[in-house]
ZAPA-486344 format. One record per residue (C-alpha): y, z negated, x negated. Coordinates in pm, whole numbers, plus 50000, padded with zeros to 5 digits. Each point is the difference from the previous one (the first is absolute). Example, Ala and Ser with C-alpha at 12.3 -4.5 7.8 and 13.67 -1.06 7.14 Angstrom:
BEGIN
<tordren><Y>49550</Y><Z>49220</Z><X>48770</X></tordren>
<tordren><Y>50344</Y><Z>50066</Z><X>49863</X></tordren>
//
This chain:
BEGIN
<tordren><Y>74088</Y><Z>61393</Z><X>36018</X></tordren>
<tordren><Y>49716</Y><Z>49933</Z><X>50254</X></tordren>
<tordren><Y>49717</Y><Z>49705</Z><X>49910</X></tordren>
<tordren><Y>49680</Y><Z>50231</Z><X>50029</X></tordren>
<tordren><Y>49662</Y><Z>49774</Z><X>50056</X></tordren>
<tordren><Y>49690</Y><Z>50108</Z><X>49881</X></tordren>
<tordren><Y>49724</Y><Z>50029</Z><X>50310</X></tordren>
<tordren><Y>49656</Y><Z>50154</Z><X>49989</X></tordren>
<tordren><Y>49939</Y><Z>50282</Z><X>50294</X></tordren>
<tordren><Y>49808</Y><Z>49721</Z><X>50213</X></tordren>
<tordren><Y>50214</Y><Z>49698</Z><X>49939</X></tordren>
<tordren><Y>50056</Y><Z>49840</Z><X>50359</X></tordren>
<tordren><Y>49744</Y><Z>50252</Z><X>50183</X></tordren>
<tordren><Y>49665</Y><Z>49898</Z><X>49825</X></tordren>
<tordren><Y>49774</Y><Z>49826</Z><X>50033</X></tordren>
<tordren><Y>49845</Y><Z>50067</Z><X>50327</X></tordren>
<tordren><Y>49666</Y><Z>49839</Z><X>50163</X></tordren>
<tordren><Y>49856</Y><Z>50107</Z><X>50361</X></tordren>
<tordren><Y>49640</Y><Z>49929</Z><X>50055</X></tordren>
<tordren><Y>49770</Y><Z>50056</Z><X>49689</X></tordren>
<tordren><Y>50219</Y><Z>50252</Z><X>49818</X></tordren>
<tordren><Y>50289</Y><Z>49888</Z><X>49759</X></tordren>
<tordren><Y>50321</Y><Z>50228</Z><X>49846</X></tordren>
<tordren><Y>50154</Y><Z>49866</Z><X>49684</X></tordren>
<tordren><Y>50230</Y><Z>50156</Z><X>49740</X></tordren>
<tordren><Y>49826</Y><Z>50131</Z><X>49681</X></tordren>
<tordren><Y>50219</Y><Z>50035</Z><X>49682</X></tordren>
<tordren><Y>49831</Y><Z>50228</Z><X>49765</X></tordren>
<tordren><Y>50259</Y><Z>49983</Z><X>49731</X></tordren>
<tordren><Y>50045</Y><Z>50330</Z><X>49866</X></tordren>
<tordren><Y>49967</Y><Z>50288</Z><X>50188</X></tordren>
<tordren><Y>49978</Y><Z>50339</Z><X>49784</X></tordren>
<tordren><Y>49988</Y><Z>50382</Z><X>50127</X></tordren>
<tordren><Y>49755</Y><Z>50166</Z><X>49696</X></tordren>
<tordren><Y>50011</Y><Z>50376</Z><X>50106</X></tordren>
<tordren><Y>49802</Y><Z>50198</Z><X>49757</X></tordren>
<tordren><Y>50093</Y><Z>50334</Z><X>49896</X></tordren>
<tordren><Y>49788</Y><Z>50301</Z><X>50076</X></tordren>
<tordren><Y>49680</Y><Z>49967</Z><X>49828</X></tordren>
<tordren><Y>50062</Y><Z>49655</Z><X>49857</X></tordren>
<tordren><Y>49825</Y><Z>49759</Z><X>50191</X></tordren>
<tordren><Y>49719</Y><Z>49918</Z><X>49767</X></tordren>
<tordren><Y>50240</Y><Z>49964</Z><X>49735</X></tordren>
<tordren><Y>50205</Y><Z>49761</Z><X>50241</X></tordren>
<tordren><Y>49694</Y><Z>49816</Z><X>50100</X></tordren>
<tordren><Y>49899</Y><Z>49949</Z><X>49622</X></tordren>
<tordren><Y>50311</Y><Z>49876</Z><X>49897</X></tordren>
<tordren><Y>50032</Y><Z>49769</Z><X>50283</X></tordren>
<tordren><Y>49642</Y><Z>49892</Z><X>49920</X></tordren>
<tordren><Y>50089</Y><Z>49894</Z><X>49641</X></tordren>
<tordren><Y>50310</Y><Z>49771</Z><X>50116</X></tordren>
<tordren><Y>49901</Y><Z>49911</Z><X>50286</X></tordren>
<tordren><Y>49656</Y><Z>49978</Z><X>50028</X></tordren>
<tordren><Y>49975</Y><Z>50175</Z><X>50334</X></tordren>
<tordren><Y>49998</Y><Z>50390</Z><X>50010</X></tordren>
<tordren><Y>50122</Y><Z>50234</Z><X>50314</X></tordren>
<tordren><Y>49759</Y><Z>49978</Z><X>50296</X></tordren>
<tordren><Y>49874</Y><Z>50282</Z><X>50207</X></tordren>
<tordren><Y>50202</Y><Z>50130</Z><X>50312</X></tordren>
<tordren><Y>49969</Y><Z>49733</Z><X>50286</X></tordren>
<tordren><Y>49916</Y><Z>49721</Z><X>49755</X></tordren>
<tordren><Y>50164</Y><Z>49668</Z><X>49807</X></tordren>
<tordren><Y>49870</Y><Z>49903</Z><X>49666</X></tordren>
<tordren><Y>50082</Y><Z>49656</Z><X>49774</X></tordren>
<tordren><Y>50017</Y><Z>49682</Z><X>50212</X></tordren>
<tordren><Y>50294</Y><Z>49708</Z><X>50188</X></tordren>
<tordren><Y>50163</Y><Z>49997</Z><X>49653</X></tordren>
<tordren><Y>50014</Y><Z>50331</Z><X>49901</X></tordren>
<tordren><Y>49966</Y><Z>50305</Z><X>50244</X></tordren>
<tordren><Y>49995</Y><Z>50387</Z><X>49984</X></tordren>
<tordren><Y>49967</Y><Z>50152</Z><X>50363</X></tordren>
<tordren><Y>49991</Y><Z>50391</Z><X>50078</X></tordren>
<tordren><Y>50355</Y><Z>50064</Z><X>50176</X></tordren>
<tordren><Y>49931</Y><Z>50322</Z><X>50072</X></tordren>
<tordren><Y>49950</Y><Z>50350</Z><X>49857</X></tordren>
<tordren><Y>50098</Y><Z>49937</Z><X>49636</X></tordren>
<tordren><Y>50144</Y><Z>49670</Z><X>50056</X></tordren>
<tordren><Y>49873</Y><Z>49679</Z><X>49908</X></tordren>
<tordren><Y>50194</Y><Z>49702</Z><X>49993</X></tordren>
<tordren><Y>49951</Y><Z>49701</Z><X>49725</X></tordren>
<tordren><Y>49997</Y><Z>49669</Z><X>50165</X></tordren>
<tordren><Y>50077</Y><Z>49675</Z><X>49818</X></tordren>
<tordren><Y>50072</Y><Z>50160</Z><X>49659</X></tordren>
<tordren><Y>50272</Y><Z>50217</Z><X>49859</X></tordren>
<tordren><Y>49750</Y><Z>50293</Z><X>49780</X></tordren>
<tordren><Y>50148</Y><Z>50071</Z><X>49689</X></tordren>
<tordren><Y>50181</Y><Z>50311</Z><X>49937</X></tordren>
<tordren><Y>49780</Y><Z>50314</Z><X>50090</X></tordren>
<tordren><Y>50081</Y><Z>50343</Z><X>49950</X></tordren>
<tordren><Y>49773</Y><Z>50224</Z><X>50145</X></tordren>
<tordren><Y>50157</Y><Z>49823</Z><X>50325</X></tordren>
<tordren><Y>50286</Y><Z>49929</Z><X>50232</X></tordren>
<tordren><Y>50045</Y><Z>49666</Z><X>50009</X></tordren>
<tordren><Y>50278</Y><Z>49760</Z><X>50240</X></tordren>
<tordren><Y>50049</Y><Z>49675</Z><X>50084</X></tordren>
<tordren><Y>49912</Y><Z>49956</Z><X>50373</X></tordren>
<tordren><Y>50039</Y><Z>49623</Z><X>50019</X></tordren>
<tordren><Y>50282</Y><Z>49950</Z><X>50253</X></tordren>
<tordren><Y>49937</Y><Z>50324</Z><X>50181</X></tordren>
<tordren><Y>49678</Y><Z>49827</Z><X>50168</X></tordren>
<tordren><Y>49923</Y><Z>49678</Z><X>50249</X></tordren>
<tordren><Y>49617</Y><Z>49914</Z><X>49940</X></tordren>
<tordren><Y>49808</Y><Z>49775</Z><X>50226</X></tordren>
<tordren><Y>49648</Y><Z>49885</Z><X>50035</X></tordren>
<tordren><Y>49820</Y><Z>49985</Z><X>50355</X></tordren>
<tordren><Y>49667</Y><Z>49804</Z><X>50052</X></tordren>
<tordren><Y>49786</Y><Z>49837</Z><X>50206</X></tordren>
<tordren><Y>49643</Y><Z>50072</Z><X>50203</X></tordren>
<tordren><Y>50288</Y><Z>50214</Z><X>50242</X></tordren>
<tordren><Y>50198</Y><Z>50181</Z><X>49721</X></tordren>
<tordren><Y>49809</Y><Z>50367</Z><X>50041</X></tordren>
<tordren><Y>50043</Y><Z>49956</Z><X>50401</X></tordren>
<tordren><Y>50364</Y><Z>49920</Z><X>49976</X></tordren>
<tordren><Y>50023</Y><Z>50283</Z><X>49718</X></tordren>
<tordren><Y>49815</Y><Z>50249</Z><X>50235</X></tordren>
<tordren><Y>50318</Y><Z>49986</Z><X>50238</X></tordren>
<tordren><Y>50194</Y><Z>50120</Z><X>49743</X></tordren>
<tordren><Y>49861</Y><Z>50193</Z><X>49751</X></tordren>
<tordren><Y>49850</Y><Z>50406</Z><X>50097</X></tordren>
<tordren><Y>49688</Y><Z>49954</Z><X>49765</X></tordren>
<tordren><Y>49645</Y><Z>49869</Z><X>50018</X></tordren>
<tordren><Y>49988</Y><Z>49647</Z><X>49866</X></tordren>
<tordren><Y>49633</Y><Z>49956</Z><X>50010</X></tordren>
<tordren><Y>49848</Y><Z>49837</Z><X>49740</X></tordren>
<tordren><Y>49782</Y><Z>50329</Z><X>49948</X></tordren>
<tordren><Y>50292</Y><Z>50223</Z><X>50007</X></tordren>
<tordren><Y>50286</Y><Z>49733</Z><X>49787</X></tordren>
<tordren><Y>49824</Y><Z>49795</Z><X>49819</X></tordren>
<tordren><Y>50155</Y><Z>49732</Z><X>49756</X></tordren>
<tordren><Y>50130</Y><Z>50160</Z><X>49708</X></tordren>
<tordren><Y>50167</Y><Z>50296</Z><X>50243</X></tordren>
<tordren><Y>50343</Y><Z>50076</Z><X>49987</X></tordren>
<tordren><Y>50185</Y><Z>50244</Z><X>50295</X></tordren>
<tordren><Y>50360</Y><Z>50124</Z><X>50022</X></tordren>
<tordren><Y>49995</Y><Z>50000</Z><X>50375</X></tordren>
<tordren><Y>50220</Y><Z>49870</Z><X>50257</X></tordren>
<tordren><Y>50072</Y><Z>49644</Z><X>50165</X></tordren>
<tordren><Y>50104</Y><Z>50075</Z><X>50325</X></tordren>
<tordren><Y>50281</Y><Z>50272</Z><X>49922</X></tordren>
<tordren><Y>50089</Y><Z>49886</Z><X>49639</X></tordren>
<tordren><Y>49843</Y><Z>50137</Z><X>49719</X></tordren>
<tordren><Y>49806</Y><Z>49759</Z><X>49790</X></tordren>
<tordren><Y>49725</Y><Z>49950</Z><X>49710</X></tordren>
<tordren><Y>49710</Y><Z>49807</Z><X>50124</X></tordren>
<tordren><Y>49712</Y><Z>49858</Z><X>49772</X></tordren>
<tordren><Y>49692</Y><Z>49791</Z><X>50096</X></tordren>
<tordren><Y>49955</Y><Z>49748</Z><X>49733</X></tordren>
<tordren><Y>49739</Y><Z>49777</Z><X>50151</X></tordren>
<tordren><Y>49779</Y><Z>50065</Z><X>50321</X></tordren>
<tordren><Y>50235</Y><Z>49775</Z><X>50253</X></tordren>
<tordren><Y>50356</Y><Z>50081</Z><X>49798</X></tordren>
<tordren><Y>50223</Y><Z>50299</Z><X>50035</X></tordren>
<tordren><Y>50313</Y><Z>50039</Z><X>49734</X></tordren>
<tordren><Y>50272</Y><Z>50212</Z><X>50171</X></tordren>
<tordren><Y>50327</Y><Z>50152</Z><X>49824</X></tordren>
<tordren><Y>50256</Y><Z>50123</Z><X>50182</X></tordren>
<tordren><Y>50356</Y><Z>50131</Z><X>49883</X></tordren>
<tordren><Y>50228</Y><Z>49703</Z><X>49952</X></tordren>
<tordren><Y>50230</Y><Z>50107</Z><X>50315</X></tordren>
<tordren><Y>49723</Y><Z>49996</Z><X>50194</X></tordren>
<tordren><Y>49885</Y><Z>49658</Z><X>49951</X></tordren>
<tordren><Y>50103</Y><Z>49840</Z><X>50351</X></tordren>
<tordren><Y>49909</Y><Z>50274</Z><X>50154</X></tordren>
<tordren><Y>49638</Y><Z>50015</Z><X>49823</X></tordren>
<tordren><Y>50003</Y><Z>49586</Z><X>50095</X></tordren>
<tordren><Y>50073</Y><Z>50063</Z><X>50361</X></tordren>
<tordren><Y>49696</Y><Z>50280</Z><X>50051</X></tordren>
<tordren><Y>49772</Y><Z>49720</Z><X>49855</X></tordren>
<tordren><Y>50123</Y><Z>49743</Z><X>50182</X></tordren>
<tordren><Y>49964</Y><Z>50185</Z><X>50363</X></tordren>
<tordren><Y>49647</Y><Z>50110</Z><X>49855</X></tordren>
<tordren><Y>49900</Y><Z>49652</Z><X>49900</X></tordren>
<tordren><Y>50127</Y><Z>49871</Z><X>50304</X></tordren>
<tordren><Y>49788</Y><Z>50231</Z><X>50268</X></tordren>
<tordren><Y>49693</Y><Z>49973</Z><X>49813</X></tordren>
<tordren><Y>50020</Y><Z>49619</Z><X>49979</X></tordren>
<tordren><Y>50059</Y><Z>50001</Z><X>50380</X></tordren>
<tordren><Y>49700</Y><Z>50220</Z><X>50043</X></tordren>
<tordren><Y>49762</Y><Z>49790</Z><X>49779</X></tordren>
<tordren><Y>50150</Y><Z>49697</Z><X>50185</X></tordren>
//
């Protein structure tokens, strides 16, 4: 039988540094799908409230903070970060753990470099901290969130991980040569 060794998505890739901006692997622990069913969102959010603290956020938005996350994943989809929510059955729920590589990007460059890659405005006026997009990074799909005003918090489908790493670093790269 083969010896399997544990890795994270990043190991070996991350962490990169050109000019003021900085890529490192983020581990958020668990990663949870919460899907409510029709009509069953507040109920969701309530329940989520009570044993969590943190209820479901409005479309395009993260709620709870570094330790314990809900972000808006998409239409009906919210994913739990850094908790596994107890059992709730007004909604789908799955275990998304290994199924996504999560990074962090930041630095007084991070929105230029991101602005390569991403097709949405990243103004502060337009995504503001506390936003949350399920947009593309280059041509992979991804879920990105502004947590603070000079940090971006990308997720990208585990298989995609070098790939996602590779777009940043070409990104990073030009706009470090440019500011430089």
């Amino acid at each position: 039988m083969a010896d399997l060794i544990a890795r994270t998505p990043f190991e070996g890739i991350l962490p990169l540094q050109f000019g003021s901006t900085t890529a490192t692997e983020l581990d958020f622990g668990a990663v949870t799908s919460v899907m409510p069913f029709r009509g069953r969102a507040d109920e969701v959010s309530e329940a989520l409230e009570k044993t969590l603290g943190i209820a479901l956020p409005e479309a395009g938005r993260t709620s709870g903070g570094d330790g314990v996350r809900i972000i808006w994943a998409g239409m009906g989809q919210y994913f739990v970060l850094g908790a596994r929510p107890a059992p709730l059955p007004s909604a789908a729920v799955t275990d998304q753990t290994d199924a996504w590589a999560s990074l962090k990007l930041e630095g007084s460059d991070a929105r230029a470099v991101l602005a390569r890659l991403v097709p949405i405005d990243l103004g502060p006026e337009v995504f503001s901290v506390g936003h949350a997009a399920r947009t593309l990074l280059g041509h992979m799909n991804c879920i990105l969130m502004r947590p603070e005003a000079a940090r971006y918090d990308i997720m990208v489908f585990r298989s995609m991980a070098g790939s996602a790493a590779h777009e940043l670093e070409r990104a990073m790269r030009m706009v470090a040569a440019r500011v430089a």
